[in-house]
N, C-alpha and C positions, 0 to 999 in steps of 0.2 A: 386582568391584562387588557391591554386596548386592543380593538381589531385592529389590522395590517400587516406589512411587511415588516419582515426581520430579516439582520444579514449576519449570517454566523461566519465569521474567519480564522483562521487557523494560518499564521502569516508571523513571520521573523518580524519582531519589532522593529522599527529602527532606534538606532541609538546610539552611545558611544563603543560600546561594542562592534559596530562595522567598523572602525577605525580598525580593529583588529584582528578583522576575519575570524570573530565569535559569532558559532552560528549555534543556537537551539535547540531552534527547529526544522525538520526537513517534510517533504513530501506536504508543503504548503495546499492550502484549499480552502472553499470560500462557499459557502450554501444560502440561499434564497430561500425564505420561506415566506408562510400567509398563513394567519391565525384569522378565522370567522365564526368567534361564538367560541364552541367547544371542538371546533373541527380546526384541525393545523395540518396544513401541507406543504411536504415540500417539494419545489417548483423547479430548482435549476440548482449542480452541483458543480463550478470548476475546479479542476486539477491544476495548477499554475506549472506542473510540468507539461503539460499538453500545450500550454501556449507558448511555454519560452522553451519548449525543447530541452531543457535543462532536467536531465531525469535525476527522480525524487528532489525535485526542486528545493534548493536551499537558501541560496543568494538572496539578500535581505536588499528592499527599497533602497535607492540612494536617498531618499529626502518622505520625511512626511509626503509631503505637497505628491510627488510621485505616485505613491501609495492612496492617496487617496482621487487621484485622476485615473488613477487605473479602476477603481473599484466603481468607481464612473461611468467608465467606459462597459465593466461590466453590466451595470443596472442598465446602462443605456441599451442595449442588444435587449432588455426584457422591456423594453418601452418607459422602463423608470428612472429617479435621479435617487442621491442620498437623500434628501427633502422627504421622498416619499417613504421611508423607512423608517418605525418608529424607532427603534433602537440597533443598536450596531455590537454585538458578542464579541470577545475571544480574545481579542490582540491588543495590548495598554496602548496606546496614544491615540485609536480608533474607536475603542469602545465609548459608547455613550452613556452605560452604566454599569456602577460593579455590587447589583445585585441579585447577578440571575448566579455566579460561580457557588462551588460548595468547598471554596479553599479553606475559611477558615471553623467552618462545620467538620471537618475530617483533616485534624492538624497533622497527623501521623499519616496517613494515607495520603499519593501524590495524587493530584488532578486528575492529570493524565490519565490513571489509569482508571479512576471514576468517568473520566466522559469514554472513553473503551469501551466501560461498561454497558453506559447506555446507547454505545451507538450497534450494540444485538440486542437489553434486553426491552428496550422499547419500539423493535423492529413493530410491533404488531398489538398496540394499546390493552384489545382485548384480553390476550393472554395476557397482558400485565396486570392488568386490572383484576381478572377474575382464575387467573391459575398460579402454577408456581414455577417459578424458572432459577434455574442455577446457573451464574454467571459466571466467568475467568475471561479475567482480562492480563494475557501473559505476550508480551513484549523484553527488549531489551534493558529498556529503562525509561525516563521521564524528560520530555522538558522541566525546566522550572521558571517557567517565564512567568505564571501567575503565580504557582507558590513564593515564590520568591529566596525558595532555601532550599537545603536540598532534605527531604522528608524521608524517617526512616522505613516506612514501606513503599516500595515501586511499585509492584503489583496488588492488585485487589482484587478480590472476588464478592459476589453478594448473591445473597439469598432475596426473592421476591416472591411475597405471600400476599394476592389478592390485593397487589399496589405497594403494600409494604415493603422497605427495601431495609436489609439489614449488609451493610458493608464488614468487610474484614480482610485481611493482611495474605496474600496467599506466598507460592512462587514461582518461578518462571526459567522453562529451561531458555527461552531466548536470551541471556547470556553469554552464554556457552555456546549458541550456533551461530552469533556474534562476534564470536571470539575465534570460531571455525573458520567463519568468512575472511576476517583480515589475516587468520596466520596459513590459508591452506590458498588466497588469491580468488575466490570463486563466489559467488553472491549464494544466500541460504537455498534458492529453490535449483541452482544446478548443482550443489552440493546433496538436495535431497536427491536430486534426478541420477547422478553418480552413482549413489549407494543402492538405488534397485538396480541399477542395469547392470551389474558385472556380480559372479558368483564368490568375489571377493572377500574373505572373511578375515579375523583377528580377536581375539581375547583380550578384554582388559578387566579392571576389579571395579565393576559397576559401583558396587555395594560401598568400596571406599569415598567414590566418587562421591557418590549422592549422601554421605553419611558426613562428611568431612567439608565438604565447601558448601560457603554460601549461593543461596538462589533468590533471594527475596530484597536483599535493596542495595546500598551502595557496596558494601563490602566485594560483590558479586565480583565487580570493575577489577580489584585485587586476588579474587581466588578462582575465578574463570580460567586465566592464562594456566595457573597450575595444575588447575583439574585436564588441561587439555592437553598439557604436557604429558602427566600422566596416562594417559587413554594414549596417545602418541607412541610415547615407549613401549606400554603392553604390547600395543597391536605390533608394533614394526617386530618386536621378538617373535612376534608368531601368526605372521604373516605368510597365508595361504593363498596365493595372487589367481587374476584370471587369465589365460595365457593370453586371449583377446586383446587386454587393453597393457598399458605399460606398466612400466612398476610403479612408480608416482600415482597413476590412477588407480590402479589397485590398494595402493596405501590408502589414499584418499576416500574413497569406497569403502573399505572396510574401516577405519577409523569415525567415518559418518555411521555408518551402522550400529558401531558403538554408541555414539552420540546421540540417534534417533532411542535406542534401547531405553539410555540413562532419562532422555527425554518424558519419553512416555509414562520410566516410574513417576517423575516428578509430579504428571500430571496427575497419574491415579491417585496417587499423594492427596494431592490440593482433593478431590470429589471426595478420596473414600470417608477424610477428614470431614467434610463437609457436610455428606450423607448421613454422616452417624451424630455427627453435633447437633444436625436442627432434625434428626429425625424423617430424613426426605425419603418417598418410596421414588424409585430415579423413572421407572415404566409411568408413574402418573406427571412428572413432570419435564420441563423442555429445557434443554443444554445451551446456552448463550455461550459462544465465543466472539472474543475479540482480539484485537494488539496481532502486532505481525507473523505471532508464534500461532496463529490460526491459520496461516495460510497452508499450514502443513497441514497436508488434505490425510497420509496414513494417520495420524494420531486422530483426526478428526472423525476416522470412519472406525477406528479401532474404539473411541470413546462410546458411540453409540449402537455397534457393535454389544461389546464388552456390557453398557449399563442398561442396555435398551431404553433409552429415557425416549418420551414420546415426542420429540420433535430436536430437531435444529434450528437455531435460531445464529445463524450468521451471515451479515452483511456482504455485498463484493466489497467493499472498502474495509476491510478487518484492521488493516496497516492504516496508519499517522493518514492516509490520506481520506478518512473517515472522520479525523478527530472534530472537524465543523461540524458534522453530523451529531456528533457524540455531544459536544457542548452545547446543542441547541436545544438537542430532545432533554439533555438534564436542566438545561433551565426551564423550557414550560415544564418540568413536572414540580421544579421549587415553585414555580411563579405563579402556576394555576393553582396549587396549593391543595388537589383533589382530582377528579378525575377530567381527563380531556380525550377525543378521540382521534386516533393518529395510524396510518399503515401505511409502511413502506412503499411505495408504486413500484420497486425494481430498476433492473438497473440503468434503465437508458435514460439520465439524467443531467448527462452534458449538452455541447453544444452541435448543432446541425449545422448544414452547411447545404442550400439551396441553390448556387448559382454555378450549375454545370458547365454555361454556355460561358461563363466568365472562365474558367479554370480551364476550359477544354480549348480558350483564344488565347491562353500564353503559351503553348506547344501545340502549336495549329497544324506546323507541318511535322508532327508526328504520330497523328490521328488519322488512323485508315477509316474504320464506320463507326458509329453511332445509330443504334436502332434499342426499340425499346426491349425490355425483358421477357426472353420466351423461354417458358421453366424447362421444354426439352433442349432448346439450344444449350441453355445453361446446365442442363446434365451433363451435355455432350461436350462443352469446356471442361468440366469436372474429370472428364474422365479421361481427356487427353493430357491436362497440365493445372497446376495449383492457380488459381485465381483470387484476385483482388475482391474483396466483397466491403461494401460501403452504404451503412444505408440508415438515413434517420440522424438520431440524436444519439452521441458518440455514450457508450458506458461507462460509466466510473468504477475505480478500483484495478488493480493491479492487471487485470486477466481478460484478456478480447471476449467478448459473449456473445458474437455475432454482428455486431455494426461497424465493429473498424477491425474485419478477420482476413485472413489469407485462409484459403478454402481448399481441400484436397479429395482425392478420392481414397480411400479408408482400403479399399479391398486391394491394393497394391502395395507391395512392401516398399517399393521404390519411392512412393510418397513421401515416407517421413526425411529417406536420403533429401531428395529434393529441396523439401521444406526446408530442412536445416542447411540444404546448400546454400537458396538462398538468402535464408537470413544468420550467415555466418554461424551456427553454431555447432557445438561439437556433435559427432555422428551419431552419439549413442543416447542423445536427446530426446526424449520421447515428447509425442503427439496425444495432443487430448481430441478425444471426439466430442460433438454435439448431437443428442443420439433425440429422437421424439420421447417425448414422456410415455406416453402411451402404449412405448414396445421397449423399455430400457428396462424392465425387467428381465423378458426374453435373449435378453442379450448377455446382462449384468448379473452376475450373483449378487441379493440382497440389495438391489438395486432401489433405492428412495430417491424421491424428487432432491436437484440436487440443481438450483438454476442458476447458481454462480461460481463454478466448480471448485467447490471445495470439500470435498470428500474422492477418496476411491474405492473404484471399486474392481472383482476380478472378471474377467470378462470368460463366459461359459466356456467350458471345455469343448464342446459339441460343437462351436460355432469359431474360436478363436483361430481356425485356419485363414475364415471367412474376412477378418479384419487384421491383415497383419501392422498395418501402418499405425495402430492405435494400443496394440498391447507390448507392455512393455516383458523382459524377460521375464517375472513372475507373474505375468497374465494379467496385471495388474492395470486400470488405466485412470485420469482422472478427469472424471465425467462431467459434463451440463449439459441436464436433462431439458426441455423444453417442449414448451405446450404452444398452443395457438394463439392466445392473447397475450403471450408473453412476446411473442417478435415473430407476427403473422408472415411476412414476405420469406424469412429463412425458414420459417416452418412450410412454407409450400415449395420449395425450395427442394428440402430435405424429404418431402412427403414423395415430389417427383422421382429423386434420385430412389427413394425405397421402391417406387413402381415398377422405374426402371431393372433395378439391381439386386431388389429384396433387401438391403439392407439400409436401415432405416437411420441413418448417421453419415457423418461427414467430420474430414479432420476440420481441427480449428485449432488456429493459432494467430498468436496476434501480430497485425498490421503495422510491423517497426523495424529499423535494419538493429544492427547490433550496438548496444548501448543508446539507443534511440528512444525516448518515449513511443509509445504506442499514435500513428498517425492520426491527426483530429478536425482534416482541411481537405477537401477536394485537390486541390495544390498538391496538398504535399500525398496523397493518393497515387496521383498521378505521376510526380516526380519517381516514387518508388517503384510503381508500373515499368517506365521506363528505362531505367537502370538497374533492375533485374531481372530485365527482360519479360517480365508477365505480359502472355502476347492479349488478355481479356480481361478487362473490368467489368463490373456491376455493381454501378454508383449508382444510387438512389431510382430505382429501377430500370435506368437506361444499360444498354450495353456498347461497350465500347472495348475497339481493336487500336493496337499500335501500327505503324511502320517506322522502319529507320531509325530504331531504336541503338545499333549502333553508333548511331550520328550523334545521339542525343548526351550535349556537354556537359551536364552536369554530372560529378561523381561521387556526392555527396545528400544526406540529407537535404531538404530544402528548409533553409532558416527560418525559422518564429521568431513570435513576438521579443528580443531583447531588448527595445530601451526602456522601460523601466528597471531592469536589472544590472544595468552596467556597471563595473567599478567607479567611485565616487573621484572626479576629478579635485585637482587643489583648492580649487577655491569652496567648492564643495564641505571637503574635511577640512576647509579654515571655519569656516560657517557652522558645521555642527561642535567643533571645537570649541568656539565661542559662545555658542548657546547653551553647550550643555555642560562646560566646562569650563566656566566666565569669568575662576577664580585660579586656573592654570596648573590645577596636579597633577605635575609630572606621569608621560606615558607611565614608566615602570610602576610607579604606584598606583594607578587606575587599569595596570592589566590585572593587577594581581583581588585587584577591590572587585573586577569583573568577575572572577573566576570564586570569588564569594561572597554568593546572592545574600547573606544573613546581613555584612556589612555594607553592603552597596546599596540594598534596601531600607537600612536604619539610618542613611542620612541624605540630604538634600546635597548635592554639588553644587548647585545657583547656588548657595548660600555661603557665607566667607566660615562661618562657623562649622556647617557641612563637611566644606574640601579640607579645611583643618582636620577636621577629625576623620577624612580616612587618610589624607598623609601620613599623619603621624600614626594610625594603626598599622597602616603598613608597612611604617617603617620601623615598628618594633616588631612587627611579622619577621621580618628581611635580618634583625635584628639574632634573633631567635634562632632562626633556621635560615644560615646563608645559602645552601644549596636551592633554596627559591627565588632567590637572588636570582644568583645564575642562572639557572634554567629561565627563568623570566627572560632576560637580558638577551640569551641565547635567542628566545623567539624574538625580540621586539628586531631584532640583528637580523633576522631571518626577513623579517614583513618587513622591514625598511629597503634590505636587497631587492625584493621581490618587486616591490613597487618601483624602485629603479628603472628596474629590467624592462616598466611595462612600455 
């Protein structure tokens, strides 16, 4: 491989599919790397929900040309152009080559869930190279934007012996807490948060559950909804509510609990299988998780827990917004073709934001001081009210780790009220703390480094009076530990407040109002400072007070970057119509050619011979089965309205 940069993307193509509001992929993202010799690093990771505000970013480029002015703009902030990049990964009409993928090496297995893979089990070269690690990579499902079909396994696990990677077919309860999500209204992680905090229980027949439906690839899309029907019924029959919260959340609650249960067989499923096939002892070897079904921190700590395997190995980016990561570290390992050296640096790998004096002159008159950072004054913020904390280069991954946090004091129960007052959310939400490595034993039962919280753990019995604002009803809480070299300013921070108070931790939660990406701009810091009233920041070591925060007009988020994502005007979708569709096949039949990558991909549309041949399959499709007809028709009726409207 040649030295230099590489740019791995993970981005919605564009194509004729925006005509139709077919999206792929979400939770878009875009990685910088540098390869010298045998050493590969990487440099710079964006989240394109952090720019365009658009959380789990979906929204596909209106135009090539867009897409790659933007990726422009990106190199440009690292002092480079595309020129200086020897190759471009991930995204077809971007990439510059297509042979770093392992699509057509693993025809059964999806992509997807191959780069999952590697984006835990190559967190740390050496252990790949010379240990053994057991991989799961468990998610909802797949793009097929490179496969180009839809593959009969989703999920993948692999075994890795001393570099050697042996792939295989696993599967995955993230169906099922997918299917949770859109029928119970509430996103996976305050449906986990539900289910510890109320004593809310319910019976269903696991055993049917996990014996009778699919977990492993498309089918799932079809037996999910029934499996949750089922667990639904059981429970509501035998429904033991908490008189605390309502009946709806009671249901809810103890129906998740079901669901976390059915979960965790499935997992031990996938290891015990795994364990006894290749002969693994789990104490000599390290647990790689990936895919969004990792961010469940109880399965996570029960797994290592339960197998004792000697490490963890997972990413803050476990979820889609990892996947550049994932596809980059599996091509140097095809490309190098042998051994190379590589370690995570952790997570502060987005962008920073240096121009205080800029951001603090568009709300001028609502800045009372500015003075720089003094760790007791900052105790003594801490202790009166939740504080804005800002500092460095923002972390990637779903979960604040201290550079874009809202900050609380731990030893008041009133904290957590606060916190979720103000960032809207329901009361019975719990707070994670950010505890010093160094004393998170003392604190935590069975407490292991844990720097991008994704594990929990229970908090001592001895001491749990001590911290009411971070344990949740089963004492339970979900932890990032943190040492000195990992994010030195919060760690003196935190070191203070333990001199001060003995207790060696702080709440932490992330820096966003509700439905908001996580703040990534001194701007938009500041904006949120002001309309919810936080009377003190600590941006990038200065501290600063408000006034007249009432006054202050704004009542909303502060808007990001949107014009590259805007809906494609007319003459726009005349343009890509003609180019990519130059011989005129009928929407109805190019929605339905869309919705099947095997046909879509087996022929050229520029070509007169191409658009023939998916007209007329599709129109012996429509032919066959008229209820796809219709339903078709039904949407194109729908997106023609919708665009009216705009």
């Amino acid at each position: 491989m040649q030295d230099g940069y590489y740019l791995s993307t993970y981005l919605n193509p564009v194509g004729l599919h925006s005509l139709f509001d077919m999206i792929f992929r979400h939770d878009g993202n875009v990685s910088l790397w540098h390869k010298s010799g045998s050493q590969v690093r990487l440099e710079r990771v964006w989240e394109l929900e952090r720019i365009s505000g658009e959380k789990q970013h979906r929204t596909p480029f209106r135009t090539e040309a867009d897409l790659r002015d933007f990726l422009a703009s990106l190199l440009g902030d690292c002092g480079l152009s595309l020129d200086d990049v020897v190759e471009v990964w991930g995204t077809p009409g971007i990439a510059t080559t297509n042979d770093y993928h392992l699509v057509e090496e693993h025809p059964d297995l999806a992509y997807h869930a191959l780069t999952h893979l590697y984006s835990s089990v190559l967190l740390d070269s050496a252990l790949f190279f010379e240990g053994t690690i057991i991989g799961l990579a468990m998610d909802r499902g797949p793009d097929r934007v490179l496969d180009g079909r839809v593959k009969p396994s989703w999920f993948a696990g692999c075994v890795v012996e001393r570099g050697d990677v042996q792939f295989f077919p696993i599967e995955s309860p993230g169906p099922l807490y997918g299917t949770a999500k859109d029928r119970l209204g509430m996103r996976e992680g305050t449906l986990m948060a539900l289910a510890t905090s109320t004593k809310a229980s319910g019976l269903s027949d696991r055993q049917r559950v996990i014996g009778e439906f699919d977990f492993s690839g498309v089918r799932s899309m079809k037996d999910m909804p029934a499996a949750l029907d089922l667990i639904i019924e059981s429970v509501q029959s035998t429904l033991a509510p908490d008189p605390r919260f309502t009946e709806q959340e009671s249901l809810i609650s103890a129906v998740m609990k079901e669901v976390q249960a059915i979960s965790m067989t499935i997992v031990e499923r996938n290891l015990d299988r795994v364990l006894d096939e290749f002969g693994i002892d789990a104490r000599r070897s390290h647990l790689a998780l990936s895919g969004g079904f990792a961010l469940n921190c109880p399965t996570n700590s029960h797994l290592m827990r339960k197998y004792e395997f000697a490490g963890l190995l997972a990413p803050p980016h476990v979820s889609d917004g990892g996947q550049s990561i994932g596809i980059a570290l599996g091509a140097f390992h095809k490309k190098f073709a042998g051994r190379f050296d590589f370690r995570f640096p952790g997570a502060y790998l987005g962008r920073s934001d240096d121009d205080l004096d800029a951001a603090l002159t568009e709300i001028a008159g609502f800045v009372d001081t500015v003075d720089d950072l003094d760790l007791d004054t900052a105790v003594d913020d801490l202790l009166r009210h939740p504080v804005v904390w800002f500092d460095g280069r923002s972390e990637i991954g779903p979960r604040a780790l201290g550079n874009r946090s809202l900050l609380g004091d731990p030893t008041s129960a009133e904290t957590k009220d606060r916190l979720n007052a103000i960032k809207q959310r329901e009361w019975w939400r719990p707070v994670a703390p950010v505890v010093l490595e160094e004393f998170a034993a003392d604190w935590f039962e069975d407490c292991r480094r844990s720097p991008y919280m994704l594990e929990t753990f229970t908090v001592r019995g001895d001491v749990v009076d001590r911290v009411p604002a971070v344990a949740h009803l089963d004492h339970s809480s979900r932890v990032q530990t943190l040492h000195a070299e990992q994010n030195p300013r919060l760690h003196e921070l935190i070191t203070a407040f333990r001199r001060r108070t003995g207790v060696p931790m702080v709440c932490n939660t992330s820096l966003n109002d509700k439905g908001e990406p996580i703040v990534d701009t001194l701007a938009e810091a500041l904006n949120f400072c002001l309309r919810k009233h936080i009377p003190v920041a600590h941006l990038n070591g200065r501290r600063v007070t408000f006034t007249r925060a009432d006054e202050f007009p704004e009542t909303g988020p502060r808007p990001r970057r949107l014009e590259p994502f805007q809906p494609m005007n007319p003459s726009q979708r005349a343009e890509v119509r003609t180019t990519l569709n130059p011989h005129g096949v009928p929407d109805l039949h190019l929605y339905i050619a869309l919705h099947n990558p095997t046909t879509i991909s087996a022929h050229d549309l520029r070509t007169a011979e191409g658009a023939a041949a998916v007209r007329d399959g599709m129109e012996e499709m429509m032919r066959t089965n008229p209820d796809l007809r219709r339903a078709a028709e039904t949407k194109l009726f729908e997106l023609r309205s919708a665009d009216r409207a705009m």
